[in-house]
N, C-alpha and C positions, 0 to 999 in steps of 0.2 A: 637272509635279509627279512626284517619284521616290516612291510610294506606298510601301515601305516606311522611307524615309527620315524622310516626313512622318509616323506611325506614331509613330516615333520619338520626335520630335521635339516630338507634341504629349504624349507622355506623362511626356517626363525633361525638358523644359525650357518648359511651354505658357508664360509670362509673355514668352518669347523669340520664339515661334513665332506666337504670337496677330495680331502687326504684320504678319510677311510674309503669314498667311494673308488679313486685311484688305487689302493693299495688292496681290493677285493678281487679275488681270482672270479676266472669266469673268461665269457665270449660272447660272442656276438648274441646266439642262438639265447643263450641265457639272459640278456639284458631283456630282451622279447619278451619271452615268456615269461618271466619273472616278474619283470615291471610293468614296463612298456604299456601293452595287452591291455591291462588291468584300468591304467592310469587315463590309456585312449577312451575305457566304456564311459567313465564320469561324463566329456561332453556328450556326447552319445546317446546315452538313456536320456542324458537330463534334456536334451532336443528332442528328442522320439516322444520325449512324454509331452513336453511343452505344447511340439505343433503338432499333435497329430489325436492326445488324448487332452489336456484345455485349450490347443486355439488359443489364438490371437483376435484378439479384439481390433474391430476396426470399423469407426461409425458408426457402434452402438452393434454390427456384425459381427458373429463370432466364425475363425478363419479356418479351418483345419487343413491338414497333410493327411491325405488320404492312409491308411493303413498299410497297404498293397504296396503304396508308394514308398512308403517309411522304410518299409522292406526291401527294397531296392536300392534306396539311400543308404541305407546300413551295410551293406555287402561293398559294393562299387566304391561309399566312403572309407569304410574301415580298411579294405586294401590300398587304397591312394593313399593314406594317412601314415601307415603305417614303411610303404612308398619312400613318401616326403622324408619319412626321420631317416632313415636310410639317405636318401638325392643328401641331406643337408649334413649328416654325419663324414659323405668324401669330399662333401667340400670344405671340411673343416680338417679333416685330414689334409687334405692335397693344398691348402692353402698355408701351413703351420711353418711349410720354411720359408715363406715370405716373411714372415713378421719372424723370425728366429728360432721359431719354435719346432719341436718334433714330430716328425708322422709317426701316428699309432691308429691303427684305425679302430682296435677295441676302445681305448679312452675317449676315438673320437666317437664314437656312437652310447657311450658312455654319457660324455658330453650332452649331445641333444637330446637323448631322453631321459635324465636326469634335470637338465636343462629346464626341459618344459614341462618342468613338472607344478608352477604356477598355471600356466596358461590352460593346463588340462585340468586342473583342479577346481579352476576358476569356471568350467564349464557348466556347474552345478547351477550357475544362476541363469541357463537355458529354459531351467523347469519352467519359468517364467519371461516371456520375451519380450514384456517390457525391462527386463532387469537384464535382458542379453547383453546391454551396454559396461555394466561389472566385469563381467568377464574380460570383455576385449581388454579392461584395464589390468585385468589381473595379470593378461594376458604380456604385457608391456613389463613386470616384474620377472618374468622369465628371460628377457633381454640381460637385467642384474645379473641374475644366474649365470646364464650363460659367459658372463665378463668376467665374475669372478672364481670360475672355473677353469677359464683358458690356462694361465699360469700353473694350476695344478695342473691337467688332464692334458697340455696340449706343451706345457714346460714353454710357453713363451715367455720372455719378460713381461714383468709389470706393465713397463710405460707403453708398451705395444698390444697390450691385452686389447683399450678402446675401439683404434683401427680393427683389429683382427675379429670385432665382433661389428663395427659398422659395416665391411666388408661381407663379412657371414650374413648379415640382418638380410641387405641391399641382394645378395644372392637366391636368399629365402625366397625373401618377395616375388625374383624373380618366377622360382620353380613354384611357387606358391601358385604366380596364376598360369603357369603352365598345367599344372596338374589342376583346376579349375577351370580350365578350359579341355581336360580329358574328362574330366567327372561328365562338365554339360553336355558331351560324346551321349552320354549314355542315361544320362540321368534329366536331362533338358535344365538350363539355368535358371529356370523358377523352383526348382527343388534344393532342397537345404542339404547340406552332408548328415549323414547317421553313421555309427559306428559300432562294434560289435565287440566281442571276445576272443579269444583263440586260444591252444594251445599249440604245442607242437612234437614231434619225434626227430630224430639221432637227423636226419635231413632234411626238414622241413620245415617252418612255423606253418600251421593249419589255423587257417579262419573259419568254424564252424557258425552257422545260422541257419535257422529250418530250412531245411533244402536245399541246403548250401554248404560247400565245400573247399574253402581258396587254402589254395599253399604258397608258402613263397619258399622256395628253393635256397637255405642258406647256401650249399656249395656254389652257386652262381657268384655269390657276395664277394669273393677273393678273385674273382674274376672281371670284376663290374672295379674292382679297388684299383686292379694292375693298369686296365686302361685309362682311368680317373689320372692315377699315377703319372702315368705317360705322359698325357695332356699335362700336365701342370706341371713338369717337367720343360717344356715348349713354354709354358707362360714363363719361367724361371728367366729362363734363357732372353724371354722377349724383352721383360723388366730390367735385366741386368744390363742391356745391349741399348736399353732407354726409346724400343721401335713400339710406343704406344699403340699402335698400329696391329703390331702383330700379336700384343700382349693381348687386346682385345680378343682376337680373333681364336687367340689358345683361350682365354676363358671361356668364349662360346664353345669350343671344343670340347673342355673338362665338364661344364654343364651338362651339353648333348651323353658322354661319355653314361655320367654322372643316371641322367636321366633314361639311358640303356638305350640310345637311338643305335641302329643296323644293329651290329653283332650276330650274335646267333639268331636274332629274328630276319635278318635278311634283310634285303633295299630294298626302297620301295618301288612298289609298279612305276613304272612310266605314263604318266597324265595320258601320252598321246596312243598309249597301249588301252587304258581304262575306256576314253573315247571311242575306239573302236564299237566297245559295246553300247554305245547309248542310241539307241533307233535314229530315225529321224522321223517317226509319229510311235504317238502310244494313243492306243484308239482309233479316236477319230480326232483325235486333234494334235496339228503339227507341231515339230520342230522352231520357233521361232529364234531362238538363240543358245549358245553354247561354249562354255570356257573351261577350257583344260590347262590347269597351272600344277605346281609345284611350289612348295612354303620352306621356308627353312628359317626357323627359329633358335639360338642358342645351341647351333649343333644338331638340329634336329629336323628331317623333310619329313613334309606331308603332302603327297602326292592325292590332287581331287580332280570329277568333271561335273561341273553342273550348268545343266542344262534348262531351260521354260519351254513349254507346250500349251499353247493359249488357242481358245475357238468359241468365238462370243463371248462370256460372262464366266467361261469355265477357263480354267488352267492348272499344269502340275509342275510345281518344281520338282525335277529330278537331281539328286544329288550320288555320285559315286565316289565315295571314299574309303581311302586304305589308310586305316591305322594299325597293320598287323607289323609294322617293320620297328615300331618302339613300344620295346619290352612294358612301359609304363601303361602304353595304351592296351597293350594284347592284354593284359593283367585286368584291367579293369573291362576289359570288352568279354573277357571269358568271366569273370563274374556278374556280370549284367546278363551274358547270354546261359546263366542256370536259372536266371531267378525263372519263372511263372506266375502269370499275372491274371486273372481273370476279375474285373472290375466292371459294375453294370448299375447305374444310374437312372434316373426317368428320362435324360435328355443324353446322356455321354456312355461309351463304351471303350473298357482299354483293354485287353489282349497281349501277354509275351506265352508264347508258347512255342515248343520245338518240336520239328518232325524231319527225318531223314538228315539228321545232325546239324539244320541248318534252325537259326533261330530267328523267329517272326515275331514282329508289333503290330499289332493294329489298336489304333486309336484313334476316333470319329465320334461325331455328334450325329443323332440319329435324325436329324434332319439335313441330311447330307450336306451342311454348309463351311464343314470343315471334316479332313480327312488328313491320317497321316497312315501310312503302311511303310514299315521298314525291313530287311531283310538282312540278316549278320552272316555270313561265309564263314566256311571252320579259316580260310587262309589269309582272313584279316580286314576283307574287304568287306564295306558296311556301305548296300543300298538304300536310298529313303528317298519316298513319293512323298509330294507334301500338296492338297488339292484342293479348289475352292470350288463349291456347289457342283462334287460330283460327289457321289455314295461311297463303298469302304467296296463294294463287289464290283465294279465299273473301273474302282483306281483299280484293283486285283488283278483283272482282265487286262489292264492296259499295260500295267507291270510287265504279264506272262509275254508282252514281243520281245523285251530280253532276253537273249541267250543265260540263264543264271545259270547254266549247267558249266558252260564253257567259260562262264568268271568264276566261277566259284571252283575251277581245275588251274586255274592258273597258278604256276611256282613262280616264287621269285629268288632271283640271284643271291646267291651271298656274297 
């Protein structure tokens, strides 16, 4: 494949180019590394360079993304991203016999990043973020794409192509701000996504970046298909049977499925097991209120407990969260917890650094008016202090009345 030819190709003439891309041998593994990869860097650089080396203008202010930061973006983003095209390639599989069409899931991943190969090309006008607005348009030209490929790569009928891509879009969306809502996990939602390179070997695609090392496991990928499969199998059934109801309720399933929730990661803790560990003072200042819940989104739980500790003019939010039981968040929580961060300001200090496998943030203003310390567990669980007019050594101290030895040993069920 001559990758700027195909570029090309799929953008001035996709009705043309659709057959040879279905008729090209190959797999999953190769669509990756071949393309994919390559296609993901264009928005990538073109934001890295935008916010972080020109700035954005704003009120005559000129804005930057700190460096350190960018580097972080760029890790956490480019595995979510790459994530994504995968979450939206089973669902285009596992949706293909509703509208008539056939499950393949090489075409179908064929499909999406083939697909989006406007919307990632269109990323070039990043460099510039008043021109970021182009993009999202170009971005909208990949919708085409992606319609007038279903018939080839997915053998639907014609007059079903539309549905089978408003459906796909309306799904996207969904996983879209799913997985924007794992980035902010790790990256906090005033940060923009950055994205990387990779290659990979006979098992793996490998995402390298200084000091960094992500792989995504293709043998999981046949495995992540059959329960995707399943689930949509149950929606089949629910459609056909006309129990809107339960049709619903198998989508959220194929999603979750889709998005790796339990599986080999495990269930997640029990809110009222997390509870147990949150004191009822840290420091010298109490306990005032406390909630332990469980979320479950699209097939997917997130067990948390968070807790407030107020005493005059001071207070910490305590937060105990497990994201380790969805594959999508352990992924991006093991690449946020290699990065290292050492950033130092006249007024701000940020910190990621790891000791005894466990990985630490600290981030404060040296006028102790704002503090954050956080704490990641190899077993999924992510503590964060969040404190007003106390210091980043005083939150530290208060942290240490947690048992973290005895959360950070907890298994969970499969």
């Amino acid at each position: 494949m001559n990758l700027v030819q195909r570029v090309q190709d799929i953008l001035l003439k996709p009705k043309a180019t659709w057959p040879e891309i279905e008729a090209e041998p190959g797999d999953v593994k190769s669509v990756y590394t071949n393309y994919l990869v390559y296609l993901a860097a264009i928005p990538a650089i073109a934001t890295f360079i935008g916010m972080s080396v020109f700035g954005m203008n704003f009120m005559g202010a000129t804005i930057r993304v700190p460096i350190m930061s960018g580097l972080a973006n760029l890790v956490v983003g480019f595995v979510l991203s790459l994530v994504m095209a995968f979450v939206l390639a089973l669902i285009a599989n596992a949706l293909a016999p509703t509208f008539k069409g056939e499950k393949n899931l090489l075409n179908a991943v064929k499909l999406i990043a083939f697909g989006s190969t406007a919307g990632m090309a269109g990323g070039v006008f990043n460099l510039l973020p008043m021109l970021s607005m182009l993009g999202l348009l170009a971005s909208l030209y990949s919708i085409y794409l992606i319609y007038t490929g279903i018939p080839v790569m997915m053998k639907a009928p014609a007059d079903k192509a539309m549905g089978y891509t408003a459906v796909l879009i309306v799904c996207g969306v969904v996983a879209a701000l799913l997985m924007g809502a794992a980035s902010a996990l790790f990256l906090g939602p005033d940060r923009g996504h950055m994205m990387g390179r990779g290659a990979g070997d006979d098992a793996s695609i490998s995402i390298k970046v200084p000091g960094t090392e992500i792989s995504i496991n293709t043998a999981k990928l046949e495995e992540a298909g059959k329960k995707v499969e399943e689930a949509s199998k149950q929606m089949e059934a629910a459609q056909a049977s006309g129990d809107q109801e339960a049709a619903s309720k198998a989508m959220g399933a194929m999603l979750g499925a889709a998005m790796g929730g339990g599986g080999d990661s495990g269930k997640p803790f029990p809110p009222e097991k997390l509870q147990t560990f949150v004191p009822e003072k840290l420091g010298d200042l109490a306990r005032t209120s406390i909630e332990a819940r469980t979320d479950n989104a699209m097939g997917l739980s997130f067990s948390s407990v968070e807790a407030l500790y107020s005493k005059d003019d001071k207070s910490i939010n305590l937060t105990v969260q497990d994201i380790g039981a969805v594959k999508v968040l352990a992924m991006g929580m093991a690449a946020w917890a290699s990065s290292t961060i050492n950033r130092e300001t006249q007024d701000e200090v940020e910190r990621v650094y790891k000791k005894d496998g466990v990985t630490y943030k600290e981030e404060y203003r040296k006028d102790g008016s704002q503090t954050d310390y956080g704490i990641m567990l190899p077993n999924g669980l992510m503590v964060d202090a969040t404190a007003n007019g106390i210091d980043i050594d005083t939150l530290k101290a208060a942290v240490a009345n947690m048992d973290m030895g005895a959360l950070g040993a907890l298994t969970r069920a499969k």
